[in-house]
LOVOMAR-203654 format. One record per residue: x, y, z of N, C-alpha, C in turn. Coordinates in pm, whole numbers, plus 50000, padded with zeros to 5 digits. Layout:
REM residues N
XYZXYZXYZ/...
END
This chain:
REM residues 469
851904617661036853054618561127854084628161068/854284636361165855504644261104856874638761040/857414644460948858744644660933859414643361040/860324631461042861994635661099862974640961061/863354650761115864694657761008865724652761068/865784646861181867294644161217867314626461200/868344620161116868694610961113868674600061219/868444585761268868634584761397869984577561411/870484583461558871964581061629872394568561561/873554566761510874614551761521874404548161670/874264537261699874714533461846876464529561825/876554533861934878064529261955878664527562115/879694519362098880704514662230880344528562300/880444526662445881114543162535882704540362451/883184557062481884314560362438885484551162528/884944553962677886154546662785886114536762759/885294527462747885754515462715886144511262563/885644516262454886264513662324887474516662340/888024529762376889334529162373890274522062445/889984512462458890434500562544890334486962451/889714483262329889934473562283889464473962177/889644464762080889864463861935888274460061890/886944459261957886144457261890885314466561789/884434466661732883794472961641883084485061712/883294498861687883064509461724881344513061704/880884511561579879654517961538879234502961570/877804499661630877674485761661876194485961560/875974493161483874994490861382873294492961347/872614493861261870964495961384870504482061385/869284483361465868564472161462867404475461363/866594461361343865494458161229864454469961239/864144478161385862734486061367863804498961321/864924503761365865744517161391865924517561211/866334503861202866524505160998865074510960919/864444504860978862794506360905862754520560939/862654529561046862224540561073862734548860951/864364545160971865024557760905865134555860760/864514541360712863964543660558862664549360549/862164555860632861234557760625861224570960598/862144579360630862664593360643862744593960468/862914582660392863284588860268861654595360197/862314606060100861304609360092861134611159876/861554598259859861454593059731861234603459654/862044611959648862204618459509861484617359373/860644625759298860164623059194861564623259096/862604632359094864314633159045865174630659151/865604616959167866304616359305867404621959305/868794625259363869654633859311870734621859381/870504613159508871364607559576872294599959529/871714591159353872474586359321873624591859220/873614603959183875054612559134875764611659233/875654609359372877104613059430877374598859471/876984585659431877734570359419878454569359327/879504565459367880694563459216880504550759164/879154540859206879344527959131877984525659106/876974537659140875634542959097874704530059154/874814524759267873404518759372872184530659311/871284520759311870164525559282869744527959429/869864538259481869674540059659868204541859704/867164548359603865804551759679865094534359654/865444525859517865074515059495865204502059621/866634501459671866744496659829866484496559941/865934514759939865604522260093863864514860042/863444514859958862084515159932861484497459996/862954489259947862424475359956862914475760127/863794483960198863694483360323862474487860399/861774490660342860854497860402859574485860405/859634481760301858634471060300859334456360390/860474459360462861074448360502861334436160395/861454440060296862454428160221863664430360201/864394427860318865974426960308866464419760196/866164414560197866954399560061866634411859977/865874414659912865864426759840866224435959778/866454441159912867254453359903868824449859919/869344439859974870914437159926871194432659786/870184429659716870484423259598870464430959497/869354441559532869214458459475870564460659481/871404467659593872364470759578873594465359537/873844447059542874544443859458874474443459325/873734446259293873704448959154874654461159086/875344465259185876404478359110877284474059215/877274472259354878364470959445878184457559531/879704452959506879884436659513880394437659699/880534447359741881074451359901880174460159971/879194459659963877924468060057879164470560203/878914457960255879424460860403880214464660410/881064466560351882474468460395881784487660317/881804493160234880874507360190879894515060298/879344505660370878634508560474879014512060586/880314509460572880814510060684882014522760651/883054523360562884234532060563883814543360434/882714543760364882874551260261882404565860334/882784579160282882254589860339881374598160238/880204587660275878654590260258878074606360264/879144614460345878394628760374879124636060281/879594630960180880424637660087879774631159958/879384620359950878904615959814877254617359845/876614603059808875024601659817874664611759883/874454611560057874284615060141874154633160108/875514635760054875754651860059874504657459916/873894647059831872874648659745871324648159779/871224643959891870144640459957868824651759969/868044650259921866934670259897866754664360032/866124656360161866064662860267867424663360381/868354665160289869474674560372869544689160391/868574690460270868024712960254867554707960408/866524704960431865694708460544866034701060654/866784697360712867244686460823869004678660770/869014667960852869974657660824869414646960663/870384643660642869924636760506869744618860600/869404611460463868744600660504870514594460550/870434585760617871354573860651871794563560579/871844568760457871784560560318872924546460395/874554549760402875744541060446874954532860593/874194540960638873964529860765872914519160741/871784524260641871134512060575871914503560503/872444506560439873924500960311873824488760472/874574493060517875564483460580874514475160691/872974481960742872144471460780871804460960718/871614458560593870964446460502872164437460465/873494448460432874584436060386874664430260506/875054433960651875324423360779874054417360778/873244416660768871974406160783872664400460692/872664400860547873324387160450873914379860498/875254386660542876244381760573875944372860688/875144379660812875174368160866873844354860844/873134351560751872344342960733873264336860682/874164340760614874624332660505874494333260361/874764342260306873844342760164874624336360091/873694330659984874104317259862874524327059745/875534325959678876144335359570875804325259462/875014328259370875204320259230876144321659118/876534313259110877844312859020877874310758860/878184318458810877774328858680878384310958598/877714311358475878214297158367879014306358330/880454298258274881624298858229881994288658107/881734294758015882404286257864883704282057905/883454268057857885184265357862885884273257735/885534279457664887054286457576886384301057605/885894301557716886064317557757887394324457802/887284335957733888404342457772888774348957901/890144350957974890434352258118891374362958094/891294369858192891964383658258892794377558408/893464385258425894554385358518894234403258597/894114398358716893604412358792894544412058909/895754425158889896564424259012896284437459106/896184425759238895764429259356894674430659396/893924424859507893294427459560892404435059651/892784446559587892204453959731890614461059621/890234473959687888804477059623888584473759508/889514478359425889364482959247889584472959187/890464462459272890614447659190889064439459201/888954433559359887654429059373886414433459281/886484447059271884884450359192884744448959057/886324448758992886674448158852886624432358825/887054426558920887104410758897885444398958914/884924407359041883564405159010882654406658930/882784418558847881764424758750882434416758604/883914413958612883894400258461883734393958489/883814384658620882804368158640881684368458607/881044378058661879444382258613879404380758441/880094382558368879604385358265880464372258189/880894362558272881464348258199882544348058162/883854357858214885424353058172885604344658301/887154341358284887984330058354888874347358453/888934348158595889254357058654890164351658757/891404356758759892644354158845892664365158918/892614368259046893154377459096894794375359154/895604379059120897494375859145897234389459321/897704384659441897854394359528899504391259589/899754401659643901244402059670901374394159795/900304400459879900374397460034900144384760062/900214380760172899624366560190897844364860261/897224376660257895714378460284895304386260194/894144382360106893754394460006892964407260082/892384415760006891764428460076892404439660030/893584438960001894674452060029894124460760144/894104470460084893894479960223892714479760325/891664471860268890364468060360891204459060435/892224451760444892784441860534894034454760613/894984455360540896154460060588895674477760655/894834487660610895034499560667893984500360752/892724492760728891664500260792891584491660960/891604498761063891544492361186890494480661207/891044472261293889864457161288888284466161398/888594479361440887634490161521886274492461451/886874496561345886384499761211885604489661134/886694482361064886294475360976886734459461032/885754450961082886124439661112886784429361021/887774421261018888124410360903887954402060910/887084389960960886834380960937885194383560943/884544388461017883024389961028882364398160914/883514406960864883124414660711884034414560580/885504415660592886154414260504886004403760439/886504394160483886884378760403885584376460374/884174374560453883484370960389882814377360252/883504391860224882874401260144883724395260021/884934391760079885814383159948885204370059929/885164358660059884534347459987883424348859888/882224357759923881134363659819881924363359647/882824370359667884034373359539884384361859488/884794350459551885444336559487884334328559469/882844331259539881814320359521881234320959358/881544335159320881504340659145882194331759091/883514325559139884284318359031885714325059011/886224337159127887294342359091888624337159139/889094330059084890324325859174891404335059225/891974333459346893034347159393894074337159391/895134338459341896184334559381897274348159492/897244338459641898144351859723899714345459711/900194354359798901774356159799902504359959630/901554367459546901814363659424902244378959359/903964382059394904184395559328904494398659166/903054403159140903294410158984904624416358994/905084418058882906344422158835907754419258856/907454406458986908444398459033907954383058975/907214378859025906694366558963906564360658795/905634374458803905044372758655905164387658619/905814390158465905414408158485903894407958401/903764417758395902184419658259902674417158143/903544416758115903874408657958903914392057975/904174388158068904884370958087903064366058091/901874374458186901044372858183900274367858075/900314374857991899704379157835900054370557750/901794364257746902504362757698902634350357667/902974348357794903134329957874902054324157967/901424328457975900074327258086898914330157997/899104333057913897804334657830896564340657834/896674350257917895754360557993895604370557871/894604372757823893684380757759893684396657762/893534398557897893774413657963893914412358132/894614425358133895304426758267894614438858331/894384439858491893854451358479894964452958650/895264465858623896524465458732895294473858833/895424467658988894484473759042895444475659199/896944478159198897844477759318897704490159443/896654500059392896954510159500897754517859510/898034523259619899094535459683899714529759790/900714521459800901004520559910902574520959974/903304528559907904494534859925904174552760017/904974545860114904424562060273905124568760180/904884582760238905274597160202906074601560351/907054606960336907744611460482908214628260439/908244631760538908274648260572909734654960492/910644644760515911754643460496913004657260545/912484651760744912814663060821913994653860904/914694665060970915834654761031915554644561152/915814636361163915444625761268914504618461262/913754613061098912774607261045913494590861034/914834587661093915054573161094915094567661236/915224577661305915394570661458914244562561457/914874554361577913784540561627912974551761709/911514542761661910474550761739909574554561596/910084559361519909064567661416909024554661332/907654554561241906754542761177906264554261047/906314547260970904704550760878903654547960906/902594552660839901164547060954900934535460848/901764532360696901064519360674901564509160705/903184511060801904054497260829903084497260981/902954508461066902144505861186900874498661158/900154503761059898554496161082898904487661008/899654480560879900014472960827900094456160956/901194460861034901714454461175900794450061229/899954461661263898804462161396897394451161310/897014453961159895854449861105896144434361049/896934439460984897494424360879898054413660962/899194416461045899654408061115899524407161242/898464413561278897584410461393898484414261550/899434429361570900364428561658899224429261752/897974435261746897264435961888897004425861925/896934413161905897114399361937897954389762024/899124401462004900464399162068900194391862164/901054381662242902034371762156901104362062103/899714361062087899084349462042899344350361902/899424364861819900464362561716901874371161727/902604361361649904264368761678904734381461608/904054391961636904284402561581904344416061646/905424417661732905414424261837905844441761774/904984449661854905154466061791905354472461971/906054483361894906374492362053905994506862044/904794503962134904144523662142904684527262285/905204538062249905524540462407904454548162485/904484555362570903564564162654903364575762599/903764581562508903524594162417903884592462305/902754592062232902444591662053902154601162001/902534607161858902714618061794902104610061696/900874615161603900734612861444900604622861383/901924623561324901654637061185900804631061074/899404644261042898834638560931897314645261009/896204644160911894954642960962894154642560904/893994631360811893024622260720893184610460790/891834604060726891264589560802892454583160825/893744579660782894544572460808895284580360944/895794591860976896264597061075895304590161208/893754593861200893054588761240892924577161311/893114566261207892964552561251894424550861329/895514556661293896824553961382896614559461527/896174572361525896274577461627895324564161781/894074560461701893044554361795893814541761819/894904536261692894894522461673896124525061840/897054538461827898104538961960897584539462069/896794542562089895594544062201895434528162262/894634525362186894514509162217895404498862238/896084501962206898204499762202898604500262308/898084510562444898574512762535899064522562567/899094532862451900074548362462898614553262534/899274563562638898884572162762898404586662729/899144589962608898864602962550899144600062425/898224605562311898434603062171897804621262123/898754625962047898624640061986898174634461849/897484639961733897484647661600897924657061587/898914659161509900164668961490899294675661321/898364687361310898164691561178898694699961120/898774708261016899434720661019898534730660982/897354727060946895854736360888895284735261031/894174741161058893194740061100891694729161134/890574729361213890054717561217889254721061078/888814731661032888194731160947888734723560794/889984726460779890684719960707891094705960697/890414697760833891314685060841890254673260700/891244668360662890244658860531889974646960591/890054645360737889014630060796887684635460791/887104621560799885904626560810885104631160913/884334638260991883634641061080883564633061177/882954621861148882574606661235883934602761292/884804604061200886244596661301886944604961357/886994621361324887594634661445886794633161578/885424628061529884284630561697884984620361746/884684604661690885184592761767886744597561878/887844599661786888754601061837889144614161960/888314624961920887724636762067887494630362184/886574618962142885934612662255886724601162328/887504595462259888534587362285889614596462373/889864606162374890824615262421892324616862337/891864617462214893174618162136893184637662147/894734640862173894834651362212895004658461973/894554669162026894674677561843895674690761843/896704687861804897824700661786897624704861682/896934714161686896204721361510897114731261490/897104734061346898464746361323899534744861379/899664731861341901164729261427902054718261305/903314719661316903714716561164905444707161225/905854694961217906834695261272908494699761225/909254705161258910384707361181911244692561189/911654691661330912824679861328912414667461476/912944663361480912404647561523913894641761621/913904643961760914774647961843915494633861912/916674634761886917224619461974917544618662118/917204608962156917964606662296918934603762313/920244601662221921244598062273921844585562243/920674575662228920684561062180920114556762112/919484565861992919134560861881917574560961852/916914570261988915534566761983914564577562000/913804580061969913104595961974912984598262137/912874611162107913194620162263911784628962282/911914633062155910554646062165910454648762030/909474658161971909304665061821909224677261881/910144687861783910174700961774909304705261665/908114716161681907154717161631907084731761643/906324738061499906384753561466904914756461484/904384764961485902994766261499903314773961331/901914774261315901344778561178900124788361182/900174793061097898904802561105898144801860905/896924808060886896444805260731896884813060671/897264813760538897424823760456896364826160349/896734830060212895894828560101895924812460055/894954810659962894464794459962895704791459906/895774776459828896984774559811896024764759640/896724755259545896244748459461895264745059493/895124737459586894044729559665892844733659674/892694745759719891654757159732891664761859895/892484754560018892514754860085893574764160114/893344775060229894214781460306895874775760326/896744780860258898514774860304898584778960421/899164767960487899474770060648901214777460635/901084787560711902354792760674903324796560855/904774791460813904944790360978905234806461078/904854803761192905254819761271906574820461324/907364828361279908944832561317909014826961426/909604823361529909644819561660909124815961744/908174807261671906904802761773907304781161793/908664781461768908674771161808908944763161945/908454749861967908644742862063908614731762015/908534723062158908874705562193907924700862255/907464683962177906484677862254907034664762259/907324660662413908174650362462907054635462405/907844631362302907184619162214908244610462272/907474592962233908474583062222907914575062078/907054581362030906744570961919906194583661803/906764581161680906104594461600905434583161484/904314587861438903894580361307903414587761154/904054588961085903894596661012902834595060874/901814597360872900674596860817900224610160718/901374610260604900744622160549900814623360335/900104609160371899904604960217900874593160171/900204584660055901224574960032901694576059871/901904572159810902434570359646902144556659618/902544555559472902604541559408903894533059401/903644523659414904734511159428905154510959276/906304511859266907004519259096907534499559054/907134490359117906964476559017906854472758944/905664478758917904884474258794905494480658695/905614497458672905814504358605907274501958542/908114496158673909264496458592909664482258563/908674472658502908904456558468907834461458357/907224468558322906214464858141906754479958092/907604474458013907664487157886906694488857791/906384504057787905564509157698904314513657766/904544514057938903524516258001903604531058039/902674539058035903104553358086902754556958191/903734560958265903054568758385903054585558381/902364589758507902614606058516904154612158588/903814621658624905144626158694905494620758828/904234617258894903924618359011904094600959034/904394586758919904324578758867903454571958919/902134576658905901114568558921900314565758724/899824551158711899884548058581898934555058532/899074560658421898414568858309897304560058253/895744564358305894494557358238893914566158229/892794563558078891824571658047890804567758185/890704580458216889184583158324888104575758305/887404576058204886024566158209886404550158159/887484547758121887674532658063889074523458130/889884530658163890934530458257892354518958158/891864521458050892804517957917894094525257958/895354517857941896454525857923897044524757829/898514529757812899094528057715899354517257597/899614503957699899414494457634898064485157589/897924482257514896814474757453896544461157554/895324464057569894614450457651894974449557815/895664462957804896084465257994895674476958043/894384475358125893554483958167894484484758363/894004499758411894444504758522893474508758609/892814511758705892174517458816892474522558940/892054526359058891914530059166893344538359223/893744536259357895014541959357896274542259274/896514530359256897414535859157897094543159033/896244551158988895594559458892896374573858952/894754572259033894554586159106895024594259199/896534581259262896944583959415895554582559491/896214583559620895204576059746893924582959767/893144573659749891354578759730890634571459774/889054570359814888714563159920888124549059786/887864544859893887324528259858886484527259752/885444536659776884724537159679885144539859539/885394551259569885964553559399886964546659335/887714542559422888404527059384887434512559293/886704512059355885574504259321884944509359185/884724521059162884024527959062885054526858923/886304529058973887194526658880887144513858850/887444505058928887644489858878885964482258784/885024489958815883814487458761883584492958619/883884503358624884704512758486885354505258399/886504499658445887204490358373886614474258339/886094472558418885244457658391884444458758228/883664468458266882714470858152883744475057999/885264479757995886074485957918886514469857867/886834465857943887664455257883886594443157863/885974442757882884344431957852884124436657665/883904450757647884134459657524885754455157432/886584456057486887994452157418887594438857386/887374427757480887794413857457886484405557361/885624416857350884254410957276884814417457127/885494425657122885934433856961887364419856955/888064421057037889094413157000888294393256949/887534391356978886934376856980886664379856851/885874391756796885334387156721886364393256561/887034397056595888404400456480889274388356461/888854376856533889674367156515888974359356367/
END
């Protein structure tokens, strides 16, 4: 039988009606569609797919046991490096890592590595799978892991695995971090994939304590100190917005996209009033920005009820850093794209509330740091696009908490905390760092890769420290 070179289709919602409600967009394959397209792999004598995983799945070893239909298998294959298949399967951008390593991507589409990923974990998930729970010495030693979101979970799973006492401290009152609070329930479902990807996490033995703000509560010294925690591994993210800091960026009407999807995900405003968390999109939505998060705002206003929703970029489509899969989704949805378009100022009505955005067009220049073309603006090419809601989506920073409650901790300029790259050690002794707050805002995965990084670093510290006693 011949080769297939082309991957087979995601099924998914029609556009008209997804954009109409909050359910799950990509609806997943079925048992023969999974089998086919492991079948496409074409097992590498040097596979190359797994250099581009940041938490190194053994990927042809899984596709192989899919093929023979042993699911149980092949999820267990892949937990063996990644403690969140589904939730990876679903938001990581696969055509940039594994996927973009794939030898039959030379000759065709590469294999569907993320859509198998995420066929075998939802089968787990929904049988039910039994997590065995690692033995724990009672005078084993315990770590304190703040926050929950990627880099905490994978860091906190991979030391249960190996027999400490594991606290996860989260600020919020739902763990996840940003798998809960940024990523749309469209996307990424939370109760049918999140939580259970966390219960998986606590069936290890990890306790989360929520509502629980490091550096207010407890700092990383009181931890260590008075709490008796061993090592700390700060795993808080990026989640301080970035704003343009153009005139009319306070009027009512304009959001960040993490207090909007924050609103919309965490506290459930699309629920409204069944929960009390009421948000106001008007009939014309503006999102400056155009990475996955611009993205998910723009679809999340859509579904909201806004009538017209723009992406406001200032590069080009070639330039935009979403990924492929969520520019098509949102095309198809009818989200309108103002490319080369850059906003200056942010216009009132009179009473306090946006009117319109005044917007410059742009054109490319020579690249810029990045490697990418600087969008540079055209003398008099400005105008107005009659908005009532602007959301501004164009990068976030680190929450300066932590940093400024533990002395002796270093950060960069940019004050995200200073860790060695492969061990995620910082300044201070026995307080390891990962994921966004490292690197600034980066996807899930490598979040994960970091916090796995660090698992194995401080497993190394606390086995030298045991035995110096």
């Amino acid at each position: 039988m011949a080769l297939q070179l082309k991957k087979h289709p995601m099924p998914v919602q029609d556009a008209q009606v997804r954009a109409h409600n909050f359910d799950e967009v990509a609806l997943g394959y079925d048992e023969e569609t999974a089998v086919a397209e492991a079948e496409r792999c074409l097992h590498c004598k040097v596979p190359q797919c797994r250099k581009g995983c940041p938490v190194s799945v053994n990927i042809p070893e899984f596709i192989a046991k899919i093929k023979e239909r042993d699911y149980d298998g092949a999820v267990a294959k892949i937990k063996e490096s990644n403690s969140l298949p589904a939730v990876c399967g679903r938001v990581c951008p696969q055509e940039n890592q594994c996927e973009k390593y794939c030898i039959l991507g030379k000759k065709g589409e590469s294999v569907g590595i993320g859509r198998l990923e995420r066929f075998v974990a939802d089968r787990a998930l929904e049988k039910g799978e039994t997590v065995a729970k690692p033995e724990v010495a009672a005078d084993a030693q315990s770590v304190a892991v703040i926050g929950s979101g990627p880099s905490g979970l994978a860091c906190a799973g991979d030391l249960a695995k190996k027999g400490y006492k594991v606290t996860i401290f989260e600020a919020l009152h739902k763990a996840g971090g940003v798998l809960s609070y940024g990523i749309p329930e469209f996307r990424l479902p939370k109760d049918r994939v999140v939580q259970k990807e966390i219960d998986n996490i606590q069936a290890l033995g990890v306790k989360i304590e929520l509502d629980s703000v490091a550096g207010r509560l407890y700092t990383v010294d009181e931890l260590m100190e008075e709490e008796g925690f061993d090592a700390v591994f700060i795993g808080t993210g990026a989640g301080l917005p970035r704003f343009q800091n153009i005139p009319g960026e306070s009027l009512n009407g304009v959001y960040s996209a993490n207090e909007f999807l924050t609103r919309c995900n965490l506290m459930k405003a699309y629920k409204f009033p069944e929960y009390a968390t009421p948000i106001k999109v008007g009939k014309r939505a503006a999102i400056i920005g155009g990475g996955n998060v611009a993205m998910d705002a723009a679809r999340t206003a859509l579904r909201l009820g806004a009538e017209h929703v723009s992406i406001v970029y200032r590069r080009s489509e070639a330039e935009l850093p979403a990924r492929k899969e969520e520019v098509e989704h949102a095309k198809e949805e009818g989200i309108d794209f103002q490319l080369l378009t850059n906003p200056v100022e942010i216009e009132d009505n009179g009473e306090g509330w946006v009117k319109s955005m005044r917007c410059i067009r742009m054109e490319l220049g020579e690249p810029d740091a990045s490697g990418r073309r600087r969008p540079v603006p055209i003398e008099g090419s400005e105008f107005d696009i009659a908005v009532d809601t602007v959301i501004v989506a164009i990068g976030t920073g680190p929450n300066p908490i932590i940093a400024h409650t533990t002395p002796g901790l270093e950060t960069t300029k940019r004050g995200n905390i200073a860790a060695d790259e492969e061990t995620g050690a910082t300044s201070k002794p026995g307080v390891f760092a990962g994921g966004d707050i490292v690197t600034g805002a980066a996807t899930v995965i490598l979040a994960m890769g970091a916090g796995r990084k660090a698992a194995t670093a401080i497993d190394a510290y606390l086995q030298e420290k045991k035995q110096g006693k």
